[in-house]
N, C-alpha and C positions, 0 to 999 in steps of 0.2 A: 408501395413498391418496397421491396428487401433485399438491403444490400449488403451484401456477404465481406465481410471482413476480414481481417486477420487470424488466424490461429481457432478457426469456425465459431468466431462472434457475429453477430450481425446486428444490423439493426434498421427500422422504418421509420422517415421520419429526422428531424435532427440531432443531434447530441447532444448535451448538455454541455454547458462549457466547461465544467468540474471535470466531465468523461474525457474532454480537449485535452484540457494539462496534464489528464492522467497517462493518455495515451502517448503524446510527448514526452513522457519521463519528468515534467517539468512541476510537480506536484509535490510538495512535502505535505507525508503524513502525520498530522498531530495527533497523540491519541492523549486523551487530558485527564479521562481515567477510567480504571476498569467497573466502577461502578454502575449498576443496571438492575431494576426492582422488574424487569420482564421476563425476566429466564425461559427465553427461548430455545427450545430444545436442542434446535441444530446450530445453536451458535458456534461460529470457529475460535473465536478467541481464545488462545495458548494459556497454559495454566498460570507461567508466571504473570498476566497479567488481570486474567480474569476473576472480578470480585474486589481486586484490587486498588488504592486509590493512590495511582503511578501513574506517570507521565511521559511518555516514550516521542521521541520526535523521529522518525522512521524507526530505525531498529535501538536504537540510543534511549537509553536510560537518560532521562535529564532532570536537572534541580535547582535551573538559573534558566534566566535568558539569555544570558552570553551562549552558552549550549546549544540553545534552540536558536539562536541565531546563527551559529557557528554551523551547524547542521544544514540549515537553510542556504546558507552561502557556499556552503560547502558541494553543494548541487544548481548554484543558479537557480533557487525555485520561481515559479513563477506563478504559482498558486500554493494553497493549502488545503488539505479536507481535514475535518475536525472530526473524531468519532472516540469511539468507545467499545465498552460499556454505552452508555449512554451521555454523551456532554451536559443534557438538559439537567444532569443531575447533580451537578457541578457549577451551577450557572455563574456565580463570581467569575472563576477560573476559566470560563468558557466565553465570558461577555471580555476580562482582559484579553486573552486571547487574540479575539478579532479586533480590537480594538490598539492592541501593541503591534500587530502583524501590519495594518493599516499603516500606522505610523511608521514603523520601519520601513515599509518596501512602498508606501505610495498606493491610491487609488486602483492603479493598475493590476495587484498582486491582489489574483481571483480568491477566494475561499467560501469554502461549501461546508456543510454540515450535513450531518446521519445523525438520526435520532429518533426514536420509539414514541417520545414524549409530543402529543398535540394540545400546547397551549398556547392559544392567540397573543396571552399578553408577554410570554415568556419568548413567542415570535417576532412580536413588536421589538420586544428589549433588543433582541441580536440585531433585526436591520437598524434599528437607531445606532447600533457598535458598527455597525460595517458590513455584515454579512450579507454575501452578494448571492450564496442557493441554500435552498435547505430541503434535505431528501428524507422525508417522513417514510418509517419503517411499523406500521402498524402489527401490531400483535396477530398473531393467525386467529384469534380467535373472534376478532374483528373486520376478519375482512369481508366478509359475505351481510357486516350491519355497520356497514361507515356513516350510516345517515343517522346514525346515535354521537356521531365525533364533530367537533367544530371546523374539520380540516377546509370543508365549503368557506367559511366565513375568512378563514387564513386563506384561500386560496385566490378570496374577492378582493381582502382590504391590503393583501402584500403585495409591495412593488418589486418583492429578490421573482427566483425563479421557483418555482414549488414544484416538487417532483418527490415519486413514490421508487422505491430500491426497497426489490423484496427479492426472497429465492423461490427459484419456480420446484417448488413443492411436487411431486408427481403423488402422490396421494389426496393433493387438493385443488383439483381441477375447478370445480363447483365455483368453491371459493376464491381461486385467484380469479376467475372470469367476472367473479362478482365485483371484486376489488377493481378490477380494469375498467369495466362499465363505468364502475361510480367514477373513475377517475378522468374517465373522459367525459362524462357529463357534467363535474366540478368545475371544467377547464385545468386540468391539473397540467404542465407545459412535458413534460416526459415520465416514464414510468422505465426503471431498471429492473431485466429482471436477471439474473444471477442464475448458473449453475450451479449448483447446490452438490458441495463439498462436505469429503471426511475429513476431520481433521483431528488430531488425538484429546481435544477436549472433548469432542461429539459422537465419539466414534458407536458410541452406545446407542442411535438411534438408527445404526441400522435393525439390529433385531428386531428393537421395539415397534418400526414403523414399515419391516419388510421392507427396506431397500438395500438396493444391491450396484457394485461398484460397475459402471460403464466399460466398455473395451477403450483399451489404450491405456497409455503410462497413466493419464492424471487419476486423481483421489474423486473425481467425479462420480454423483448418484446414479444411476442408471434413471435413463425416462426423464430429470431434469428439462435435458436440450431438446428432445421430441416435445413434451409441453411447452416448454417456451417457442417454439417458432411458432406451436397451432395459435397461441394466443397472440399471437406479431399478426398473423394470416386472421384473424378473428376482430382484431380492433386495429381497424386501418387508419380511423380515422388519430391516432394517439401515438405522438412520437414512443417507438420502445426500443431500448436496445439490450441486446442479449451479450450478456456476458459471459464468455464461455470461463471453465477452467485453466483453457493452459493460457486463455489468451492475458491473464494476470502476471505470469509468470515467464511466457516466449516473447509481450509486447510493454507491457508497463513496466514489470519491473525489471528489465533485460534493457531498457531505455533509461531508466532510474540510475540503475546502476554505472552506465554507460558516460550519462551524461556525468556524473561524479566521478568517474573515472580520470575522464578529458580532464576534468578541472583541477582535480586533487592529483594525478602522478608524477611522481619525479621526474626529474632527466632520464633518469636510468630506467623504471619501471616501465615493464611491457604489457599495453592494454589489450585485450581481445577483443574479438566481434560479439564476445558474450557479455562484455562491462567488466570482468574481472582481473584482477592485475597480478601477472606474473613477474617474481621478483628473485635472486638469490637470494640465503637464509645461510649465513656460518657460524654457529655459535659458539660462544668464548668470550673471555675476559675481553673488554672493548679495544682497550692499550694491546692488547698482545695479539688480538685478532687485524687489527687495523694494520699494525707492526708486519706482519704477517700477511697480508694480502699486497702492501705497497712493495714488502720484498719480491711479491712474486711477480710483479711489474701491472698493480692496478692500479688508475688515479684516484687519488682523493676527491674526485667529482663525482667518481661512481659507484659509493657508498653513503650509507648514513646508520649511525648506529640505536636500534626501539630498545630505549631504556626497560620497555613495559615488557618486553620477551627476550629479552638478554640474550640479542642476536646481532650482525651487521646484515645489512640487509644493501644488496646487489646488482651491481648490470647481471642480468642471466647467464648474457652469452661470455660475458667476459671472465665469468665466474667459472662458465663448465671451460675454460679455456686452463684458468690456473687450477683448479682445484685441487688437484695431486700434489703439488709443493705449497697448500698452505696450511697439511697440520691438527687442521681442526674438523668435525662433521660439518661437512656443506650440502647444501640442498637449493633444487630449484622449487618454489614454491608459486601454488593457484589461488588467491585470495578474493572475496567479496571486497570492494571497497566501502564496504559498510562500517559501524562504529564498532562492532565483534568480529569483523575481521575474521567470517566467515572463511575455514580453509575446504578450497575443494581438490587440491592435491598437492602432494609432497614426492618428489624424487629426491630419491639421494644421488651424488654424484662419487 
């Protein structure tokens, strides 16, 4: 049976617990780095990170665990996915990883991995660290001959969750159906498949491989979502769930953001039904801005001045109340509660 989700995901079968957290908002992504010897054509991975050997904890550059901890608490995570690049190619950094995260948040706190790389013993290593799923990303050029790969023997002697995340390719029908088979005859416990996105690393495989962008706002491939349901309808017996494009972006990360929201706003800052935080911005000197705003009758409760953008920053409403007697450019501001502080708009008043 196929059951229709949010923002046209779907899926047969159950979830996976990693797709749980994510769909909660309750997931910090660790990406540990952009290194990856598979150079998969449609990878999305953004230029600053791909090739790379950086470590971003959601959108955050980071270079400590205080950071990555900070990040994490900073949303109540309640899981983590580990990806890349590829983590297995990083295994130190990737075995700390799971094994810090453990220790910090407790048994409880889920993490999952994505990775290209099928080695039993380099499998073994992670569930010894902690690692509770791990979602094998087979090369396309593998998938129609998995019975050449050890992933059976991982899939017999592991006690996490073993599950396959691929993009449903509309050019490789053949193929992905082949991959699915083997995956339900391994006993593999779910299979993701992904709508399969532009992104300005990849954008080069539309020509190369004749595809073309879907109707509607998202970066979506055309034919993607049509293949991924035939193959939901095709292997019943195989938990699968469809990932559509927006639903990344109107349900996970629109939950992400949300839930950081709640936790991290001021008194003053106004959250949306979107997660992002609408705040005043007056900029000027700190002393003569603050000077200047308590003359115009606002409390010292309902400011605080970002060193890092030499601004005071506002109750909104209170701000477009005084703004004419104080002097300086004011602005009501739409920001991501992210670690860039993503702006998504600016009024002036």
């Amino acid at each position: 049976m196929i059951l229709r989700m949010e923002c046209g995901s779907s899926r047969s079968g159950r979830l996976a617990e990693g797709c749980v957290r994510c769909i909660e908002g309750a997931k910090m992504v660790l990406f540990v780095t952009g290194r990856c010897g598979h150079g998969c054509y449609y990878c999305p991975v953004s230029f600053d990170r791909k090739g790379k050997d950086a470590v971003f904890a959601n959108e955050r550059r980071v270079r400590s665990w205080d950071e990555i901890f900070e990040e994490a608490d900073s949303m109540d995570a309640r899981g983590t996915g580990i990806t890349g690049g590829d983590p297995l190619e990083c295994m130190d950094r990737t075995l700390r990883a799971v094994r810090t995260l453990k220790e910090r948040y407790g048994p409880e706190h889920h993490i999952h991995l994505y990775t290209a790389t099928i080695d039993p013993e380099k499998v073994r290593l992670l569930e010894e660290a902690g690692l509770d799923e791990i979602r094998f990303h087979p090369p396309t050029e593998m998938w129609d001959r998995m019975d050449g790969t050890t992933l059976a023997e991982i899939v017999s002697s592991s006690g996490m969750d073993v599950g396959i995340e691929v993009p449903a390719l509309p050019d490789m029908r053949e193929e992905l159906d082949a991959l699915l088979s083997y995956a339900e005859r391994i006993g593999v416990r779910f299979a993701n498949l992904n709508e399969l996105e532009f992104s300005e690393s990849n954008w080069d495989m539309m020509e190369a491989h004749g595809y073309g962008l879907a109707e509607g706002l998202s970066a979506a491939v055309e034919g993607s979502r049509d293949l991924a349901m035939d193959m939901m309808r095709r292997h019943r017996r195989l938990s699968i769930h469809f990932c559509s494009s927006p639903f990344k972006d109107g349900v996970q990360l629109r939950r992400r953001l949300m839930r950081k929201a709640l936790r991290c706003a001021r008194p003053f800052d106004a959250v949306t039904e979107d997660g992002t935080v609408v705040m005043g911005a007056v900029y000027g000197p700190e002393d003569d801005v603050r000077d200047a705003l308590l003359s115009a009758g606002m409390r010292e409760d309902m400011m605080a001045y970002n060193q890092d953008l030499n601004r005071m920053e506002a109750d909104p409403s209170a701000l477009e109340g005084v703004a004419s007697e104080v002097g300086y450019k004011c602005y009501i501001v739409e920001e991501y509660p992210t670690a860039d502080r993503l702006e998504v708009e600016r009024r002036p008043l």
